[in-house]
Legacy VTK file of the C-alpha trace (Angstrom):
# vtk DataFile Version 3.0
C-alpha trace
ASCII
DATASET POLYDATA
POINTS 293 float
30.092 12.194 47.131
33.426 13.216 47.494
36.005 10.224 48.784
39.301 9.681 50.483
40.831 5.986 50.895
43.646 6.966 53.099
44.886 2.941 52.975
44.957 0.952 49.346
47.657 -1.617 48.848
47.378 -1.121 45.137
51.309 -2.512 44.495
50.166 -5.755 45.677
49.765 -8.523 42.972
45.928 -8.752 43.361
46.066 -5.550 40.877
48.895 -6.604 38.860
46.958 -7.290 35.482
44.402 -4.290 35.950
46.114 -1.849 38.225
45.560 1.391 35.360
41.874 0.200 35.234
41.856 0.203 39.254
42.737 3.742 39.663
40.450 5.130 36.618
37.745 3.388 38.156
38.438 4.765 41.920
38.806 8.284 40.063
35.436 8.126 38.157
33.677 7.181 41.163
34.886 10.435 43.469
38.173 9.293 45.080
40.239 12.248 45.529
43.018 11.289 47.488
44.623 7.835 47.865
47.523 6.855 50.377
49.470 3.702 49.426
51.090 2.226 52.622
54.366 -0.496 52.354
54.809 -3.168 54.577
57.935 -4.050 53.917
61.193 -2.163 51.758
59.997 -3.697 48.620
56.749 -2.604 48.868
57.137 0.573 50.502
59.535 1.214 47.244
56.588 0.434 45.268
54.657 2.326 47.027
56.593 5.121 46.177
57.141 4.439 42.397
52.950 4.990 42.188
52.897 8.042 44.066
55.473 9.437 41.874
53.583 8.863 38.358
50.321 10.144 39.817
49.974 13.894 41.635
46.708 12.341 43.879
48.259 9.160 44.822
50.604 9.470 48.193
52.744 6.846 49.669
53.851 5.670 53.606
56.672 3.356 53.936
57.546 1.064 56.319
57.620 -2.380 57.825
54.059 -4.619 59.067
54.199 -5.811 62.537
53.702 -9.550 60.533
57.284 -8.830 59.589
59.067 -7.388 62.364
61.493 -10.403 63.190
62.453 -10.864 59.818
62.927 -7.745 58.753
66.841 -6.843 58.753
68.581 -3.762 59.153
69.736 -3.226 55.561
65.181 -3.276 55.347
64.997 -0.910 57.646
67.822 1.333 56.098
65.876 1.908 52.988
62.161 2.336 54.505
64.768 5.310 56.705
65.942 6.786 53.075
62.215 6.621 51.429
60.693 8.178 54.091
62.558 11.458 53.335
61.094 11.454 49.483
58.316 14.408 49.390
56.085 11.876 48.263
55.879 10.120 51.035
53.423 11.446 53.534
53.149 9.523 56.507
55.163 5.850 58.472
53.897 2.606 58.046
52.062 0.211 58.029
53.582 -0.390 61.340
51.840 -1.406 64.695
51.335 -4.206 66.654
49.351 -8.026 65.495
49.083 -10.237 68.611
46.088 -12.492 67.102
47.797 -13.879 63.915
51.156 -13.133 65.770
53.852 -14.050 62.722
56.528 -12.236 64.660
56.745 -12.326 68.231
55.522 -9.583 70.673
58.761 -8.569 71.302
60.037 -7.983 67.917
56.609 -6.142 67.162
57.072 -3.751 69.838
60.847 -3.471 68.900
59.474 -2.273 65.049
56.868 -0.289 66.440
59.272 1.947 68.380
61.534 2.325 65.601
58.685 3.749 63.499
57.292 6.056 65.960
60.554 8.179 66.745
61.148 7.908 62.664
57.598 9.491 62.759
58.693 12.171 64.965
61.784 13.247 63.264
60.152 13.260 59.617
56.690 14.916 61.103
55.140 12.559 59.356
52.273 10.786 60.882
52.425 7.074 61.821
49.866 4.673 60.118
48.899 2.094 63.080
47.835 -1.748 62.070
46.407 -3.057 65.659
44.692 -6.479 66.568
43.830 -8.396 69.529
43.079 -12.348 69.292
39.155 -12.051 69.873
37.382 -10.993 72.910
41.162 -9.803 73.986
42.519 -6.268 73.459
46.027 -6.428 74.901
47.129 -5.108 71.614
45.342 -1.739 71.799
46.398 -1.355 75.370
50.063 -1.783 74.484
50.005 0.463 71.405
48.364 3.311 73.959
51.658 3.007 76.019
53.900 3.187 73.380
52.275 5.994 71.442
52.102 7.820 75.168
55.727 6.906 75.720
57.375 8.149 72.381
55.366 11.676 73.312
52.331 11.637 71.532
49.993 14.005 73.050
52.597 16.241 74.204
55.826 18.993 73.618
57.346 16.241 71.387
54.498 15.519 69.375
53.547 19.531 69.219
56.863 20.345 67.942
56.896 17.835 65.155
53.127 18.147 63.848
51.889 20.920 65.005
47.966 20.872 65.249
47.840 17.899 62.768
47.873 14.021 64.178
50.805 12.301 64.867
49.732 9.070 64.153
46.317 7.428 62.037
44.736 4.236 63.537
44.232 1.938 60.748
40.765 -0.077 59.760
39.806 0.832 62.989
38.999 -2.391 65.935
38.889 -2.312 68.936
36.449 -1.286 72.499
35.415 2.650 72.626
37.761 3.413 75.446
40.580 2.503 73.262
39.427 4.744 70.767
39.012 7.914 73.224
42.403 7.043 74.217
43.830 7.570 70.925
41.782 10.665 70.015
43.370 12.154 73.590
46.609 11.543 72.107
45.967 13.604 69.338
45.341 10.809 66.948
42.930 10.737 63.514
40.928 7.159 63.292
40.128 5.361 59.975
37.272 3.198 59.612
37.262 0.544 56.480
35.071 -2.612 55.220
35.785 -3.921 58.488
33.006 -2.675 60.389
30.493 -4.688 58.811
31.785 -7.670 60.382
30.357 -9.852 63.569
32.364 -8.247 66.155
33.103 -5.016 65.445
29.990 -2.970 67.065
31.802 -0.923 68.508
32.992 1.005 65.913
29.412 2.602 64.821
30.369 4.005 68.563
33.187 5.275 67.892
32.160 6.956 64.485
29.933 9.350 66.190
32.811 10.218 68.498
35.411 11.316 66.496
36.234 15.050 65.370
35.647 15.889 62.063
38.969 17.115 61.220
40.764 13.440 62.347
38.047 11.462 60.627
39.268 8.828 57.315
38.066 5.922 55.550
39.657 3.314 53.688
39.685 0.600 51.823
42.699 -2.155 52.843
42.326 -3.070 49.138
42.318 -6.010 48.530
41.275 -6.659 51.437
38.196 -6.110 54.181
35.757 -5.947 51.284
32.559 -4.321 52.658
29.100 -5.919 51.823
28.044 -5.371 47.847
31.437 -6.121 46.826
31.173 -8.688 43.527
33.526 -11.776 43.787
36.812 -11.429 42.229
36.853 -11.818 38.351
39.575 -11.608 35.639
39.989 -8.106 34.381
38.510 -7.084 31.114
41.606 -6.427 29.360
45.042 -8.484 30.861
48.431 -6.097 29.626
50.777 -8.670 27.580
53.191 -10.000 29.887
51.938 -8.696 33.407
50.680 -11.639 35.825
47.123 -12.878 36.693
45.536 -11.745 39.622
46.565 -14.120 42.693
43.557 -12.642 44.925
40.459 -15.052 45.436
37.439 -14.390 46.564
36.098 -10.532 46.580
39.025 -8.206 45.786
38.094 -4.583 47.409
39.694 -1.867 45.556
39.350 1.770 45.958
35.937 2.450 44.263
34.156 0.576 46.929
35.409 3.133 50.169
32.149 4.912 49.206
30.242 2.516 51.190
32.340 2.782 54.390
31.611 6.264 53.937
27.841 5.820 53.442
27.685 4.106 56.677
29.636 6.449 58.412
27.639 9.522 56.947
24.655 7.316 58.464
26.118 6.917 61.897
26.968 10.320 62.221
23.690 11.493 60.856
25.680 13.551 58.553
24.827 14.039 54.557
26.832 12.352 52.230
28.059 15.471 50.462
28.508 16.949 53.728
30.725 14.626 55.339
32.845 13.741 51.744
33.752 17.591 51.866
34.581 17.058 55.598
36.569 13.629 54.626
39.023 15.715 52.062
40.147 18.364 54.656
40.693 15.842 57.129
43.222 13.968 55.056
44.644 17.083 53.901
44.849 18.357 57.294
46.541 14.793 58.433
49.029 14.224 55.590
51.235 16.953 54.046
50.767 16.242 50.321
53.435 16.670 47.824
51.183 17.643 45.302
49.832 20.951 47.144
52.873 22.746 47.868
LINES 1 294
293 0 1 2 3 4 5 6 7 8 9 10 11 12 13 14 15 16 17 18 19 20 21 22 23 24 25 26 27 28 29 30 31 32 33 34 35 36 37 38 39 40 41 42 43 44 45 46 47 48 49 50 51 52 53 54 55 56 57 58 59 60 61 62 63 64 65 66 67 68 69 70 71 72 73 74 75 76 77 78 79 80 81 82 83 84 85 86 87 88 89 90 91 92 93 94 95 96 97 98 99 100 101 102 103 104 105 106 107 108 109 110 111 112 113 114 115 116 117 118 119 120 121 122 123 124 125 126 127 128 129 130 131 132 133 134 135 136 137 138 139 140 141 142 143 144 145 146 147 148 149 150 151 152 153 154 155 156 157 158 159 160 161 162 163 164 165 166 167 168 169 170 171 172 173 174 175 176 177 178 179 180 181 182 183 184 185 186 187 188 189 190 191 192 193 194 195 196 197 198 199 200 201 202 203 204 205 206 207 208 209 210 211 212 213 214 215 216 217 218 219 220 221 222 223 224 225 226 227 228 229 230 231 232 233 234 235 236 237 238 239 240 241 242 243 244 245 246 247 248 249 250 251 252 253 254 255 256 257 258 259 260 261 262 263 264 265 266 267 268 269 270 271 272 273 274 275 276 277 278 279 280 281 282 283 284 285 286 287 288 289 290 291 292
């Protein structure tokens, strides 16, 4: 089965000691194309620095919604200057948190402007965090707005990107009406691990629902392991100096999108083979990768 993972924090520290391991592991088991998102400069720099070394690795920059008030304008200036690298393909993670809410709405929605017009002038496509405290969805309902406001779903959005999507909802949550919002705006939806959990019905909805060509799956390594996943364990081999893993419990990594995208293949009554072919064009239709030209 071919495989995507369209969002892997692999610069984080869970994959500090084994990170080479990590990727020749995710390669072995079909992962073709990888996106490495930033939350904040430092890691969006990383972010970049992988991408670089390795032609099927991409990178987004730019600044979580968890750090929107303390982010400061010299933060801001460099996500602006990585963006233009070639190697970065998309904006983000950016979006909008108002269940763990570490910044306050109106900082979040101050950030989440920001990267949406940056989006627009780079024509590269926004990566969208979005969460609602449960039972609420006040979140997706604001994000809607904005990404209606900025011009998603029409001339502006055309002119920058064409027939691709402007924007990429990320690990996927949220009611079905949300979800044929985005799609209306011309946006591609990614499902991860996180459809397993209590909660999230909705989603095996939604996977029948969406196009083909605007289709992902990810990962949110190390996070949002799906079922099967092994708890965490020291790597085989540690590289002298680098730092133990500081991720408990069950680290996801790349190698385990394949089953999100068994389950999707099963909601969409779709062969495996069949819809890993169709998962490949879609990210190649959604990000413009420096590797192909």
């Amino acid at each position: 089965m071919r495989l995507i993972d369209s969002h892997s924090h692999l610069q984080t520290d869970a994959f500090a000691a084994d990170l080479a391991e990590v990727v020749a592991t995710a390669r072995d088991a079909g992962v073709e194309r990888l996106l490495v998102p930033g939350w904040d400069a430092g890691s969006s720099a990383a972010a970049l620095r992988l991408a670089t070394d390795t032609d099927w690795i991409d990178a987004a920059v730019g600044i979580h919604p968890h750090d929107a008030a303390t982010a400061s304008a010299t933060d801001w200036a460099a996500v602006v200057r990585l963006a233009g690298d070639p190697c970065v393909v998309a904006i983000g993670e950016t979006g909008l948190d108002y269940d763990r809410m570490h910044s306050p709405p109106e900082a979040q929605l101050a950030n989440l402007r920001r990267h949406l017009r940056l989006a627009l002038d780079m024509g590269k496509p926004a990566i969208l965090h979005c969460r609602s405290a449960a039972g609420g969805r006040d979140a997706q309902d604001a994000l809607i707005a904005e990404i209606r406001a900025v011009g998603c779903g029409g001339a502006a959005a055309r002119a920058a990107f064409g027939e691709r999507p402007p924007a990429v909802l990320h690990s996927f949550s949220g009611p079905v009406d949300y979800a044929e919002a985005a799609l209306e705006l011309g946006l591609a939806i990614s499902f991860s691990g996180l459809v397993f959990r209590r909660g999230e019905e909705a989603s095996a909805d939604v996977a029948r629902l969406v196009p083909s060509e605007r289709l992902l799956i990810e990962t949110d390594a190390p996070y949002l392991a799906p079922p099967g996943v092994p708890r965490n364990r020291a790597p085989a081999a540690v590289q002298p100096g680098a730092p133990a893993p500081t991720f408990s419990g069950r680290r996801n990594s790349p190698m385990w999108v394949r089953i999100t995208g068994e389950w999707l293949a099963e909601r969409r009554g779709e062969r495996p083979d069949s819809i890993g072919d169709g998962l490949v064009q879609a990210y190649d239709a959604t990000f413009r990768r420096h590797s192909m030209g």
